[in-house]
CHARMM-style PDB file with segment names, atoms N, HN, CA, C and O in Angstrom:
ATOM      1  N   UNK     1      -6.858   8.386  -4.922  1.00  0.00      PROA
ATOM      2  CA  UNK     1      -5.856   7.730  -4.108  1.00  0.00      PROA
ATOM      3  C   UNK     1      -5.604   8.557  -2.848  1.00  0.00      PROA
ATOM      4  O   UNK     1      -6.276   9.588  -2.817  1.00  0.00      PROA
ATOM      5  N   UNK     2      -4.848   8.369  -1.863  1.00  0.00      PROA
ATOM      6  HN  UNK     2      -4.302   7.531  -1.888  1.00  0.00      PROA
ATOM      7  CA  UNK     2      -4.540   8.448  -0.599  1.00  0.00      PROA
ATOM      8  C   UNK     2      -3.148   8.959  -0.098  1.00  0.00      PROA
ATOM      9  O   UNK     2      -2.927   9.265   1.073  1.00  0.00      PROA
ATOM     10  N   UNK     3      -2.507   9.000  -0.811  1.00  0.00      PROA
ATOM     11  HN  UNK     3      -2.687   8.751  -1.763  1.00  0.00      PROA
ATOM     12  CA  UNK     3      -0.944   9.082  -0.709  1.00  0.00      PROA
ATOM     13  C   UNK     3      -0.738  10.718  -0.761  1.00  0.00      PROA
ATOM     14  O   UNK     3      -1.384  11.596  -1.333  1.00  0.00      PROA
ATOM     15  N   UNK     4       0.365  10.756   0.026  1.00  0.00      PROA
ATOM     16  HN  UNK     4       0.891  10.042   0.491  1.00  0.00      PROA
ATOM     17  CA  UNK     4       0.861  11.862   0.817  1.00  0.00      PROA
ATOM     18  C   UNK     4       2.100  12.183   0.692  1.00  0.00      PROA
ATOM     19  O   UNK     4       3.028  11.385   0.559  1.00  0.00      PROA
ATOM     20  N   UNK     5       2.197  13.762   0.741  1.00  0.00      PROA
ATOM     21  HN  UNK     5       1.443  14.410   0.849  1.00  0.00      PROA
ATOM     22  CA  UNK     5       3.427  14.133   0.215  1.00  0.00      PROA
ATOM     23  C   UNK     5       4.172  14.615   2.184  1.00  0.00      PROA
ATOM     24  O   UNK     5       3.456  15.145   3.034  1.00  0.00      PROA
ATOM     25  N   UNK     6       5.541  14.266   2.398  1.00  0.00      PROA
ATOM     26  HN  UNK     6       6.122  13.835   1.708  1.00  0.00      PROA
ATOM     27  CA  UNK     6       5.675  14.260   4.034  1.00  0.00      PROA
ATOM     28  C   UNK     6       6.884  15.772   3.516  1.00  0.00      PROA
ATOM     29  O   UNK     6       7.489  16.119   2.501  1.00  0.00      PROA
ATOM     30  N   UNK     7       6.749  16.140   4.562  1.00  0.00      PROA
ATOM     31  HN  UNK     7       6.258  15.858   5.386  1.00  0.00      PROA
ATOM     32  CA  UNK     7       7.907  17.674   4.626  1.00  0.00      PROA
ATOM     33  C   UNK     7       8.600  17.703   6.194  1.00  0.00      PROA
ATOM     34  O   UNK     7       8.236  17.190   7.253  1.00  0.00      PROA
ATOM     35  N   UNK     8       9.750  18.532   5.834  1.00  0.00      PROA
ATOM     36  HN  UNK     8      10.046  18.949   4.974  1.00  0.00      PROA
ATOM     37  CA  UNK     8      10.561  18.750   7.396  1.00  0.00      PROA
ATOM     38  C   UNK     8       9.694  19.984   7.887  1.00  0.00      PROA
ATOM     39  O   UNK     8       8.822  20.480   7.173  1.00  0.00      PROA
ATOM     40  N   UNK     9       9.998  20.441   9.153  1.00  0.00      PROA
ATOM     41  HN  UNK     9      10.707  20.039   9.733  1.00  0.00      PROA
ATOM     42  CA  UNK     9       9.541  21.818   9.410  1.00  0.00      PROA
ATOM     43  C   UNK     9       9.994  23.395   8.809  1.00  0.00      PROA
ATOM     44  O   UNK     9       9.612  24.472   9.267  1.00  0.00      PROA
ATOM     45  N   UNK    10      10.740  23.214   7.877  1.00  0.00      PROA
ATOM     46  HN  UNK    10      11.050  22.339   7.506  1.00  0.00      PROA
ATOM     47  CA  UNK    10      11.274  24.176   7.029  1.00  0.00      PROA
ATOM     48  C   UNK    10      10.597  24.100   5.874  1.00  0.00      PROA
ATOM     49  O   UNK    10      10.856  24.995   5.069  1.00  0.00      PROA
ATOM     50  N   UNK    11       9.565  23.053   5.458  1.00  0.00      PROA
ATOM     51  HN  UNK    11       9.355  22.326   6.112  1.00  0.00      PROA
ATOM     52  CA  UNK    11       8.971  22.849   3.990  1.00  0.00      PROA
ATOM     53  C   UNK    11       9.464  22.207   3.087  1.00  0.00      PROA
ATOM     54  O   UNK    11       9.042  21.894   1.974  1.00  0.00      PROA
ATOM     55  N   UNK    12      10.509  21.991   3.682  1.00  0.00      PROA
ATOM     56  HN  UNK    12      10.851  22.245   4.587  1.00  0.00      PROA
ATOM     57  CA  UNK    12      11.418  21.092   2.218  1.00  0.00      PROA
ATOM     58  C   UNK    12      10.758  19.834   2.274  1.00  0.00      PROA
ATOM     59  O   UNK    12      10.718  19.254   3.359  1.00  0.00      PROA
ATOM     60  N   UNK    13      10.161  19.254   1.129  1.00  0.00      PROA
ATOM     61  HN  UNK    13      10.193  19.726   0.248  1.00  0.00      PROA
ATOM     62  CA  UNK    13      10.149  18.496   0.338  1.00  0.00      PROA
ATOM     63  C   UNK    13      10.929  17.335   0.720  1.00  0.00      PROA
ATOM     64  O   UNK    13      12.035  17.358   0.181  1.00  0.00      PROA
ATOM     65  N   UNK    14      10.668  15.982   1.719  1.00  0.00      PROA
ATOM     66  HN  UNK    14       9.769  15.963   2.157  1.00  0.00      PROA
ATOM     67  CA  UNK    14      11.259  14.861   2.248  1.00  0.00      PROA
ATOM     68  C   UNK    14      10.893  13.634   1.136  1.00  0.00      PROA
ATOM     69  O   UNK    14      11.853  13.038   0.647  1.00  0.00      PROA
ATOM     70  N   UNK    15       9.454  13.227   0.707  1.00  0.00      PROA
ATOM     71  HN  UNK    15       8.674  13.711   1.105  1.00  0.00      PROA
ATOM     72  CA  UNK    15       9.483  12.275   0.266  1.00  0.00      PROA
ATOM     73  C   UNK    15       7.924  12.409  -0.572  1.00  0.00      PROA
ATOM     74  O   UNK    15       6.915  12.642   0.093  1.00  0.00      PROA
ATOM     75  N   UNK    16       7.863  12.267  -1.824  1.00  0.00      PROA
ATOM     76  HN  UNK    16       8.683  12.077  -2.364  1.00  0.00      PROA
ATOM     77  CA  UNK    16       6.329  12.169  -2.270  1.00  0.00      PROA
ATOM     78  C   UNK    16       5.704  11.435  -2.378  1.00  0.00      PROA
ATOM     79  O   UNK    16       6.412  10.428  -2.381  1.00  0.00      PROA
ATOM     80  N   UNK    17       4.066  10.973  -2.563  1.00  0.00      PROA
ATOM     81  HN  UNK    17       3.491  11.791  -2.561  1.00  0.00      PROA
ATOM     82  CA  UNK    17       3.584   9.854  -2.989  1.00  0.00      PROA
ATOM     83  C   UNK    17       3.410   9.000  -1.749  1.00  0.00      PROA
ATOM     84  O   UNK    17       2.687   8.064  -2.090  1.00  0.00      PROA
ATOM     85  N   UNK    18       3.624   8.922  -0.901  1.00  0.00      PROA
ATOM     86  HN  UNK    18       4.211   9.682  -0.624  1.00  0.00      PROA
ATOM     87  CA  UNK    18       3.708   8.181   0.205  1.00  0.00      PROA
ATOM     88  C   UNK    18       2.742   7.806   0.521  1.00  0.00      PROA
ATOM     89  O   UNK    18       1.821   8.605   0.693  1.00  0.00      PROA
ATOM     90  N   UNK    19       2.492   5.865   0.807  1.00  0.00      PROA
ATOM     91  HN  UNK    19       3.240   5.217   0.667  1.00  0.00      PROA
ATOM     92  CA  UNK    19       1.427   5.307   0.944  1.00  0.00      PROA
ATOM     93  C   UNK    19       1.732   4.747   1.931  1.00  0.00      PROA
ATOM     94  O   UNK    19       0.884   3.859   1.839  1.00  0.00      PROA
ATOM     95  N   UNK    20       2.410   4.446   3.104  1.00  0.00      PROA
ATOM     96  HN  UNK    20       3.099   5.167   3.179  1.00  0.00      PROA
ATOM     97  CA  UNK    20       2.296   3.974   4.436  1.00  0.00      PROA
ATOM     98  C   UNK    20       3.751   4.306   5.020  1.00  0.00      PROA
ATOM     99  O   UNK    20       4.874   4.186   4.528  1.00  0.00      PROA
ATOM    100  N   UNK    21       3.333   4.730   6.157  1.00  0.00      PROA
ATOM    101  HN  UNK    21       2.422   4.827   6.556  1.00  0.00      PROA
ATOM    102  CA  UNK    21       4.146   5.371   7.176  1.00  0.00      PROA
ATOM    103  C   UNK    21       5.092   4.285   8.518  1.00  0.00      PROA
ATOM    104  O   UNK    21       4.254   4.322   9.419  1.00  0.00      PROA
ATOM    105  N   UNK    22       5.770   3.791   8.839  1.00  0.00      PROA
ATOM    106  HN  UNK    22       6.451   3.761   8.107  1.00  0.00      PROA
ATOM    107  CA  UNK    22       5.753   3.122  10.049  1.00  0.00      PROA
ATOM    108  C   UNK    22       6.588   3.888  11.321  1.00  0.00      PROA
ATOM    109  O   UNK    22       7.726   4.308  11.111  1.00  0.00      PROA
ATOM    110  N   UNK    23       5.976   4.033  12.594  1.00  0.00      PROA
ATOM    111  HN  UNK    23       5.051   3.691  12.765  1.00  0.00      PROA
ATOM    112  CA  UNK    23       6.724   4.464  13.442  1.00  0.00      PROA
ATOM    113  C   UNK    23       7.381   3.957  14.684  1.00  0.00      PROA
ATOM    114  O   UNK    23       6.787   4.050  15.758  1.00  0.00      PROA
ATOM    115  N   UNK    24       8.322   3.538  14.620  1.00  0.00      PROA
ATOM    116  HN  UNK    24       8.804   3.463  13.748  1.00  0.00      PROA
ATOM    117  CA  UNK    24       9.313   3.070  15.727  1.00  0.00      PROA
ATOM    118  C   UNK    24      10.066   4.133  16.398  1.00  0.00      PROA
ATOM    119  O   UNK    24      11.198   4.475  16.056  1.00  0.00      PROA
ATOM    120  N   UNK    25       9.298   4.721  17.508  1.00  0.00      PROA
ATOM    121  HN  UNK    25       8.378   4.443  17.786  1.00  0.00      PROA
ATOM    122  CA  UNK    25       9.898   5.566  18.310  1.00  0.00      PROA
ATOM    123  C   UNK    25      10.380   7.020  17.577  1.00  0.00      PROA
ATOM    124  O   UNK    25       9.689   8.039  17.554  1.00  0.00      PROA
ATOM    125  N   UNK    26      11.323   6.918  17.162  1.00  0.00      PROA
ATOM    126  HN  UNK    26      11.885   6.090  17.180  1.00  0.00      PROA
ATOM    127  CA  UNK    26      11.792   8.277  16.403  1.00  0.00      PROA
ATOM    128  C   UNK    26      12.179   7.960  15.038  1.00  0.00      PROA
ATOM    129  O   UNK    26      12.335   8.895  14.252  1.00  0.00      PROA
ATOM    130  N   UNK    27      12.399   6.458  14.560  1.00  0.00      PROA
ATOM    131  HN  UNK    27      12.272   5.699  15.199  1.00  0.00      PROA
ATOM    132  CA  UNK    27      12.544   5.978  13.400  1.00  0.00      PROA
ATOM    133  C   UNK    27      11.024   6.104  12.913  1.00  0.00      PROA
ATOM    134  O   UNK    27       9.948   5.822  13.440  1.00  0.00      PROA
ATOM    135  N   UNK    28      11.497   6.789  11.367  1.00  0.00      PROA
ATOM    136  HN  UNK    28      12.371   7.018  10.939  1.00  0.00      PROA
ATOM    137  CA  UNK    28       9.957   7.173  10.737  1.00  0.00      PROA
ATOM    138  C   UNK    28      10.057   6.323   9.246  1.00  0.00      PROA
ATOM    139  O   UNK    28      10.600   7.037   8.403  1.00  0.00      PROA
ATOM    140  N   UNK    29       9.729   5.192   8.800  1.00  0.00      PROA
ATOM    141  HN  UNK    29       9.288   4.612   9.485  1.00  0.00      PROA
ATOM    142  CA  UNK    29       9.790   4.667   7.512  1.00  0.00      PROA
ATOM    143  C   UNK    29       8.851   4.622   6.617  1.00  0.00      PROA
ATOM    144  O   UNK    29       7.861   3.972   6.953  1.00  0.00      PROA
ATOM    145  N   UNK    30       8.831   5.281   5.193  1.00  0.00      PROA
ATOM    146  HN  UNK    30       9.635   5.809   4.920  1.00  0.00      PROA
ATOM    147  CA  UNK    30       7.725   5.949   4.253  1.00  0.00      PROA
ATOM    148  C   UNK    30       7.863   5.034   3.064  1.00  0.00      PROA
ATOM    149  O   UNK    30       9.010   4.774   2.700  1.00  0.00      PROA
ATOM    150  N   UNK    31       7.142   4.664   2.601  1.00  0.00      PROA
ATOM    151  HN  UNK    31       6.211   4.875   2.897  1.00  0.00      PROA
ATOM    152  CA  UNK    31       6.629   3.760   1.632  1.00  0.00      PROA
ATOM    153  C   UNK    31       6.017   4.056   0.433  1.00  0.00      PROA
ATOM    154  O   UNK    31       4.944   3.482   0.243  1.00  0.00      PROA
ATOM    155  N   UNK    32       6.438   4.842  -0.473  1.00  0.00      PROA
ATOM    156  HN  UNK    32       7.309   5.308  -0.319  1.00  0.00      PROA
ATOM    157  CA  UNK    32       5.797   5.453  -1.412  1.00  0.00      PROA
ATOM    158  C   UNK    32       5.091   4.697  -2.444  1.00  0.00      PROA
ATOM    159  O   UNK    32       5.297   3.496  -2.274  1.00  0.00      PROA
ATOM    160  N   UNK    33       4.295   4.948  -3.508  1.00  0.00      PROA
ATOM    161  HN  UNK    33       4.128   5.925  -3.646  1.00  0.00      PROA
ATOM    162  CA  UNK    33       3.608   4.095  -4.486  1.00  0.00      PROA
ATOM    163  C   UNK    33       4.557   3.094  -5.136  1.00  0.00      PROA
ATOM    164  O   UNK    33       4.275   1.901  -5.248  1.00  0.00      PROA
ATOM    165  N   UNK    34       5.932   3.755  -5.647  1.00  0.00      PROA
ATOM    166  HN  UNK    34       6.161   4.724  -5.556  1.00  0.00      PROA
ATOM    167  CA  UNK    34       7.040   2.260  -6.314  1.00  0.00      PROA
ATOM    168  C   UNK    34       7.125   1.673  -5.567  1.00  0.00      PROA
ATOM    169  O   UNK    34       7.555   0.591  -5.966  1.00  0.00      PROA
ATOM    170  N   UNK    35       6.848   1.688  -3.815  1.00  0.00      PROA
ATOM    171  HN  UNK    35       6.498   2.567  -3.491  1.00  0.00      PROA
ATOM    172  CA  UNK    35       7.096   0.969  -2.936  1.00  0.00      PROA
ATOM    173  C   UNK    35       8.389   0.990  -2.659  1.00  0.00      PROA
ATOM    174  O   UNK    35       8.935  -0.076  -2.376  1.00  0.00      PROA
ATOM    175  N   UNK    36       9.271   2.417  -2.689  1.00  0.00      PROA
ATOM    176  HN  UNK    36       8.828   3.283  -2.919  1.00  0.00      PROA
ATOM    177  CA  UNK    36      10.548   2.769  -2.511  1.00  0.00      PROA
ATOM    178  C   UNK    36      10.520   3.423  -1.073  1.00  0.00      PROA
ATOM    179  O   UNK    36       9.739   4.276  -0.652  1.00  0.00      PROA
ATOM    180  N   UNK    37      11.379   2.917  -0.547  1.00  0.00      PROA
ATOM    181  HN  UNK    37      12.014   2.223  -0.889  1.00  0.00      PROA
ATOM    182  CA  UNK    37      11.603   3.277   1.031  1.00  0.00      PROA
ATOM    183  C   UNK    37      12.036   4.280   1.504  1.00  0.00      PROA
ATOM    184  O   UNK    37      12.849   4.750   0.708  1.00  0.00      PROA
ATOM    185  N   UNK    38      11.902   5.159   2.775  1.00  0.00      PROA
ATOM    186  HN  UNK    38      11.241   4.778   3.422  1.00  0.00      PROA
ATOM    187  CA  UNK    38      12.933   6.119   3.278  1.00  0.00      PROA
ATOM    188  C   UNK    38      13.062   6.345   4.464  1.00  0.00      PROA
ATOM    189  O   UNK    38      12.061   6.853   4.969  1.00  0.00      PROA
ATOM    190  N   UNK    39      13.923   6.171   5.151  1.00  0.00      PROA
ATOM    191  HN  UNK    39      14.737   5.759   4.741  1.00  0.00      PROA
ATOM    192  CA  UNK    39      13.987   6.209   6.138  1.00  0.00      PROA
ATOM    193  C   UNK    39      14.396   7.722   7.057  1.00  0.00      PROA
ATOM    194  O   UNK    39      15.073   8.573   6.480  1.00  0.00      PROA
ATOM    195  N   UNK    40      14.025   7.909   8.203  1.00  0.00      PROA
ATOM    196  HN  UNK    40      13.475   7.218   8.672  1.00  0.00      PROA
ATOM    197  CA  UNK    40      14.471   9.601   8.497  1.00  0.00      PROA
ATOM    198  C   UNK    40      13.863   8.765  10.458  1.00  0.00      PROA
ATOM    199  O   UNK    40      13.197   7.849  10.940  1.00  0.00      PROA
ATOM    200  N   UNK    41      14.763  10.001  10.866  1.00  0.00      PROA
ATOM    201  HN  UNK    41      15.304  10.746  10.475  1.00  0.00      PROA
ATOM    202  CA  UNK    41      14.341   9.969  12.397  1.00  0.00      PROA
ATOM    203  C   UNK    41      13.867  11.537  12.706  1.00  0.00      PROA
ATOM    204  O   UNK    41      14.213  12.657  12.331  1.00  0.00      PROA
ATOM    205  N   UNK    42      13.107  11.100  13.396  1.00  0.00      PROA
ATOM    206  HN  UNK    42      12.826  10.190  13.701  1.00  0.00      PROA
ATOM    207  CA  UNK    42      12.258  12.627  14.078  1.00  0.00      PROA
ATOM    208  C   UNK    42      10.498  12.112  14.419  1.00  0.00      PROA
ATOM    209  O   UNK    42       9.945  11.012  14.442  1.00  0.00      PROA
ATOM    210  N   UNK    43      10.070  13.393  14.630  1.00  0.00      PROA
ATOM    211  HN  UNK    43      10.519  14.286  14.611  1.00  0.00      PROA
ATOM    212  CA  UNK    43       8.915  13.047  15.123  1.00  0.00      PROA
ATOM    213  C   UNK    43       7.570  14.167  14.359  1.00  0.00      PROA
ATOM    214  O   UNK    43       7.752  15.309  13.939  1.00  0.00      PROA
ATOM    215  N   UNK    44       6.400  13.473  14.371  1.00  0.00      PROA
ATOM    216  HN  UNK    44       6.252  12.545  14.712  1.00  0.00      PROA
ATOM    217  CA  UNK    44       5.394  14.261  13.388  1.00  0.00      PROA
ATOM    218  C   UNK    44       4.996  15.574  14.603  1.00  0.00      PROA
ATOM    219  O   UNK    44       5.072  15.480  15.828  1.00  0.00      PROA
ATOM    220  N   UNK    45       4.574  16.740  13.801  1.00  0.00      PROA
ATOM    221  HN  UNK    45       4.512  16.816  12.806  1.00  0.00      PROA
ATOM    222  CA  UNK    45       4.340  17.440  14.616  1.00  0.00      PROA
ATOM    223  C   UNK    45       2.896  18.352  13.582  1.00  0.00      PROA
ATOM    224  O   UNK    45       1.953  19.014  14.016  1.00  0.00      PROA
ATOM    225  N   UNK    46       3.155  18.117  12.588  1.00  0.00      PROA
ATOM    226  HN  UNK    46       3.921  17.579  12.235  1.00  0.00      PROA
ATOM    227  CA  UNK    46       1.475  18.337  11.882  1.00  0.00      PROA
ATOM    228  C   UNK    46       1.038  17.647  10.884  1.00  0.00      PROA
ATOM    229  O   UNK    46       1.831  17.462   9.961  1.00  0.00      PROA
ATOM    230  N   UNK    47      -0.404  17.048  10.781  1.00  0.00      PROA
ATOM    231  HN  UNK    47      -1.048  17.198  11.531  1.00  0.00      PROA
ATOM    232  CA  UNK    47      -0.851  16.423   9.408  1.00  0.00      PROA
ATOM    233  C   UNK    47      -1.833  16.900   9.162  1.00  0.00      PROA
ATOM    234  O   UNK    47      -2.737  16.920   9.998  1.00  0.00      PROA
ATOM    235  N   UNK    48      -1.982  17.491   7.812  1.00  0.00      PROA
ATOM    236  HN  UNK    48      -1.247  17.474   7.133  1.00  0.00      PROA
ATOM    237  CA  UNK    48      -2.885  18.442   7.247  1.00  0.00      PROA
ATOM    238  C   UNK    48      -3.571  17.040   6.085  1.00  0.00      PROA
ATOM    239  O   UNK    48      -3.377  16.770   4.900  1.00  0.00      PROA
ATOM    240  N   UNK    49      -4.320  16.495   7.057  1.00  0.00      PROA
ATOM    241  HN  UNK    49      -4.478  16.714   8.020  1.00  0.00      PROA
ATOM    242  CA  UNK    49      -4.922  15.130   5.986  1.00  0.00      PROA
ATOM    243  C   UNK    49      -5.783  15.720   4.720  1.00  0.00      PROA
ATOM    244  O   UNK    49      -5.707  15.201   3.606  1.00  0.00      PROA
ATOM    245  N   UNK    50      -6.537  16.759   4.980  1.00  0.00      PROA
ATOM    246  HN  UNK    50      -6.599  17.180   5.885  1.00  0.00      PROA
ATOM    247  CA  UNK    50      -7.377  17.080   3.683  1.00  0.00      PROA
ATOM    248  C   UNK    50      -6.485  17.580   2.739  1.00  0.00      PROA
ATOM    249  O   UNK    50      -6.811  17.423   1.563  1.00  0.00      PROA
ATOM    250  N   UNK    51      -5.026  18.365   3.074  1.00  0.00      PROA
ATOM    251  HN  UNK    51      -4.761  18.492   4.030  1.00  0.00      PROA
ATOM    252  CA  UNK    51      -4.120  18.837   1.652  1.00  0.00      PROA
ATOM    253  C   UNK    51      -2.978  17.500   1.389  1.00  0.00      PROA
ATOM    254  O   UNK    51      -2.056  17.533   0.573  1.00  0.00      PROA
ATOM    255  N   UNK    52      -3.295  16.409   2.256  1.00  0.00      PROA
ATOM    256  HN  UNK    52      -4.044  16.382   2.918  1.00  0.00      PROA
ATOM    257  CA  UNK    52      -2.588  14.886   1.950  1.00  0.00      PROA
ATOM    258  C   UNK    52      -0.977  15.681   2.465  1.00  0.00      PROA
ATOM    259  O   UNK    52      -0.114  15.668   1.587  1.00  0.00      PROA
ATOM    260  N   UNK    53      -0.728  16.102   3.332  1.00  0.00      PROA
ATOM    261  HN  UNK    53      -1.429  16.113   4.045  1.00  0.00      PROA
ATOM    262  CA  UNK    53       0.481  17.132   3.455  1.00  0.00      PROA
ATOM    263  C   UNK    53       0.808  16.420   5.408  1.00  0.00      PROA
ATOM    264  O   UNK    53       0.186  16.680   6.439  1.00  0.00      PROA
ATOM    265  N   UNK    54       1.939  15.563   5.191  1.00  0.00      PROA
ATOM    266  HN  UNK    54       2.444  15.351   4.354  1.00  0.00      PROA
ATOM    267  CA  UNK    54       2.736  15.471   6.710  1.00  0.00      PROA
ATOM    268  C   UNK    54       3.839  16.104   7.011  1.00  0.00      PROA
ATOM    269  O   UNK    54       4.785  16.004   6.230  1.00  0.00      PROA
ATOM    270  N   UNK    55       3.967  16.892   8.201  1.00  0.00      PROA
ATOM    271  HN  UNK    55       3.198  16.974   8.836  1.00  0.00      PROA
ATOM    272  CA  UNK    55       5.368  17.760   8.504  1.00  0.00      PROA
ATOM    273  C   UNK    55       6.481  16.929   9.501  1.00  0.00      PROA
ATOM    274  O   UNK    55       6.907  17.467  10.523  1.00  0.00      PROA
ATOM    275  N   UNK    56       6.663  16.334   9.322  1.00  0.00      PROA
ATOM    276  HN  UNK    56       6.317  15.897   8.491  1.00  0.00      PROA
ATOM    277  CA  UNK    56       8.525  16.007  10.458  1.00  0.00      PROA
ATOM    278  C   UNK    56       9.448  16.951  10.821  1.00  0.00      PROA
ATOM    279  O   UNK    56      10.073  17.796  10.181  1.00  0.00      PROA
ATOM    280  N   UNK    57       9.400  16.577  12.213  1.00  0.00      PROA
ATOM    281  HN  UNK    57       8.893  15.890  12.733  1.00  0.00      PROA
ATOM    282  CA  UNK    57      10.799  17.694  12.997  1.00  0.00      PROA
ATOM    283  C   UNK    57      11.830  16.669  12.924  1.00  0.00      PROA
ATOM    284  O   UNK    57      11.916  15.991  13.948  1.00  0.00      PROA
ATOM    285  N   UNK    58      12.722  16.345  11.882  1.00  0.00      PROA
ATOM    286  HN  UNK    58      12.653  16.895  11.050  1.00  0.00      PROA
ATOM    287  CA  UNK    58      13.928  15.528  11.632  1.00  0.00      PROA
ATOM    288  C   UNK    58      15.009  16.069  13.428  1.00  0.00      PROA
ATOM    289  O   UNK    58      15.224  17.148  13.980  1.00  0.00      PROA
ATOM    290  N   UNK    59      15.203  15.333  13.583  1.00  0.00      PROA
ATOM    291  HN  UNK    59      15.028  14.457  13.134  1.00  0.00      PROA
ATOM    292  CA  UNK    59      15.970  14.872  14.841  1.00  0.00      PROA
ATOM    293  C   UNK    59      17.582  14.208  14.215  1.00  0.00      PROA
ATOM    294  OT1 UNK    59      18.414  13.761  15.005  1.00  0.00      PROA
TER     295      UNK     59
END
């Protein structure tokens, strides 16, 4: 599978499992496998696709 675990820039742990991302400007909405939602504002600033690992600077 494909799904991705997303983090703030401190490492903490935002949301796991995550199978689609949507981005509206600074609104960031994550979609995990239950297909449970989350919403956060900020902007990506690293994706480490081979460790399935996204970082957010929460704004």
């Amino acid at each position: 599978m494909c799904e991705s675990n997303i983090y703030n820039s401190n490492g903490e742990l935002i949301m796991e499992d995550v199978m689609v991302v949507d981005i509206e400007d600074t609104k960031i909405t994550m979609t995990d496998i239950l297909n449970e939602k989350k919403i956060i504002y900020g902007k990506f600033i690293r994706l480490e696709l081979e460790e399935h690992k996204l970082i957010i600077d929460e704004i």
